[in-house]
C-alpha positions, 0 to 999 in steps of 0.5 A, a space after each residue: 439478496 442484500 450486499 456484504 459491505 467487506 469493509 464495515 465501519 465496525 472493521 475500520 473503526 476497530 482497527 482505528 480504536 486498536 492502533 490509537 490505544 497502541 499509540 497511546 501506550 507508546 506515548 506513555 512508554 517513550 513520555 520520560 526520555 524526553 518531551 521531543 519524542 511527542 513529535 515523532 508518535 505525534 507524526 506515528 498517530 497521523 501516519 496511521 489515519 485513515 486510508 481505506 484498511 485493505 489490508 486488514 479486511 483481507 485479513 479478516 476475510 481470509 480468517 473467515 475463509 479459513 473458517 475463523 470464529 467470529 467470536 475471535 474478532 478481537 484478535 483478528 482485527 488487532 492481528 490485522 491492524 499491525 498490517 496496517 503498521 508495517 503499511 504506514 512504515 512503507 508509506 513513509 520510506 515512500 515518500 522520502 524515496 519519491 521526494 513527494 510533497 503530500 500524502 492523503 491530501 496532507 503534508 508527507 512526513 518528511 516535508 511535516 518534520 522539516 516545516 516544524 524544524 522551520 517554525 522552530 527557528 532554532 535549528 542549526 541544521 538544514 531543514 530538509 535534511 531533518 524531516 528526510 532522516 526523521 521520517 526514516 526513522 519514523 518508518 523505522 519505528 512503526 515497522 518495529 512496532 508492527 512485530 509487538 502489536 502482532 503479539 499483543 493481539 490475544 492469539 495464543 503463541 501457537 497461533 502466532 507462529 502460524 500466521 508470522 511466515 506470512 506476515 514476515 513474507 510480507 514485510 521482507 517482500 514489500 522492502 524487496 519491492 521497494 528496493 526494485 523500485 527503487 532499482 528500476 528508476 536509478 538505472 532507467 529501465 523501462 520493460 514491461 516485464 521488470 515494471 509488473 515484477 516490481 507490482 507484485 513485489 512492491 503491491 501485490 503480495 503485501 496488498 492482498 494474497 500475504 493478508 489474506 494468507 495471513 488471516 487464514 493461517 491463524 485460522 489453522 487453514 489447510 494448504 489448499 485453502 492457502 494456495 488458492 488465496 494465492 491465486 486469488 490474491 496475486 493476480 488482484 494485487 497486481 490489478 489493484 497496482 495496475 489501477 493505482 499507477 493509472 490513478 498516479 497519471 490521471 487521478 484527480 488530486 481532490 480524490 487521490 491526496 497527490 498533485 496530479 502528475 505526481 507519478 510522472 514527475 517523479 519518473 515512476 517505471 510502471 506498466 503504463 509508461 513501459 507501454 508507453 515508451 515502447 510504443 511511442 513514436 520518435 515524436 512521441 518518445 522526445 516528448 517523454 524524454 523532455 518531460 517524464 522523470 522532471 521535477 520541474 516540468 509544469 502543468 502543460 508538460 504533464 498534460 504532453 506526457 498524458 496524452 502521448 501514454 493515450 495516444 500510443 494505447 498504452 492505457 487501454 492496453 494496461 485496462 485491458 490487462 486489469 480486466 484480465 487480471 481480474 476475471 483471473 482472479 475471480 475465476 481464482 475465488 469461485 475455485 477456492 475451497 472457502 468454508 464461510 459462503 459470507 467470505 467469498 461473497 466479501 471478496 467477490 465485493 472487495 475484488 470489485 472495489 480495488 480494481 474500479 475506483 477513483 482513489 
């Protein structure tokens, strides 16, 4: 039997041709207030390419879960790709938050804004402090633009109405979650509790279980189809994070788009390193607190931390959790009261891509 491909180039190259088109009409919109606007849709055009449309094709299989025409297709994947909006928005804020240099191997848009201002060589502010402000409000704009995208997708308003609770919840969560983040890396903290509290807010729920709910909801699905998405969906965010924090340590830069260490260096409160510390030795522990959350510490002070997160188990111990977190989830799934065999099949795939990759 051969494999459902959960992410078809038809799904990415839709959602790609659906976001540039909504761009372009942006472009025309905001063209007669003034030739500087260029640079900010400019920078909303790059903010929105590529990336591996998770977030859309959880939506579209929760729309076939629920047993969602596939004739509507049009309508779903443009429904979809304003997720993809309110994700480029975070994305933004991000980096800002995290002060990162890049993103998907290019620059971030903060540091994109500030090295324009410097070619200019006309600015009379600083240049660092413009791409910080520009970014936000480019954030600012896209998820602006992700609530008119929503409606322009063909959907009747009845239906709309319908899959808006879950696409607000998404977009309310993922800033709460970003606000614990935030939080969490201010005052210090590091408990294991608080670091999977910010993984389901901040990931999870944007990620898979309110995509998913958001799809099937247009679909008109029924409230135990919806809460067994949940089930699913929650426990595999919180995996898919889980992986991704492993990646933000010990990912290859070539693969990830991020310096390698990145994570480390900006003080990330993730599970891995609340395991770490909890468990480090006094020699151990003075090691993390020379070097983690420095901005400035070199190749040799990442490679320390690293091997104090292996040598204290605290990654074999956030694998562990992944696995069974996973094993939840599709335990979750093979529950489900799926109408469409060919969805749940989709998912069994995609549960496998978002915990067992390299980026």
């Amino acid at each position: 039997m051969t494999e459902i491909e959960p992410i078809p180039a038809e799904l990415t190259d839709a959602v790609a041709e659906i976001l540039d088109s909504f761009i372009d009409d942006k472009q025309r919109q905001l063209a007669p207030i003034g030739a500087e606007l260029y640079q900010l849709v400019d920078a909303a055009r790059r903010a929105v390419h590529g990336g591996k449309r998770l977030r859309p094709a959880f939506a579209y299989w929760g729309w076939r879960a629920a047993g969602g025409p596939v004739d509507a297709t049009q309508e779903i994947i443009t429904a979809a790709a304003a997720i993809e909006l309110v994700h480029a928005s975070a994305l933004a804020h991000d980096d800002v938050m995290d002060d990162s240099d890049t993103r998907r191997g290019q620059p971030a848009a903060h540091r994109a804004f500030s090295k324009r201002l410097r070619l200019a060589e006309t600015a009379r502010v600083d240049a660092e402090r413009f791409g910080r402000s520009a970014a936000i409000l480019l954030g600012d704009l896209l998820l602006s633009w992700s609530d008119e995208l929503l409606g322009r997708s063909g959907f009747k308003p009845k239906v709309i109405v319908r899959g808006r609770v879950y696409f607000d919840l998404l977009r309310t969560e993922v800033v709460a979650g970003q606000f614990l983040d935030v939080l969490a890396q201010a005052g210090g903290t590091t408990s294991a509790s608080e670091a999977l509290r910010v993984v389901r807010y901040k990931s999870a729920k944007y990620t898979v279980e309110r995509p998913l709910q958001f799809g099937a909801a247009l679909a008109n699905a029924e409230p135990p189809l919806l809460a067994a998405l949940s089930s699913y969906g929650v426990p595999l965010g919180e995996a898919f994070q889980l992986r991704d924090d492993v990646l933000g340590v010990f990912g290859e830069p070539r693969l990830t788009g991020k310096p390698s260490g990145d994570d480390i260096r900006e003080g990330k409160r993730t599970l891995l390193v609340a395991r770490a510390f909890a468990k480090s030795s006094s020699r151990q522990r003075a090691v993390l607190d020379r070097s983690f959350a420095r901005a400035e510490i070199d190749a040799a002070g990442v490679a320390a931390v690293q091997q104090v997160i292996r040598d204290t188990g605290a990654l074999e111990a956030v694998e562990t959790v992944i696995t069974e977190l996973t094993a939840a989830s599709l335990a979750a799934l093979e529950r489900a009261p799926i109408v469409d065999g060919d969805a749940r099949a989709a998912l069994r795939v995609l549960t496998d891509r978002v915990t067992n990759r390299s980026l």
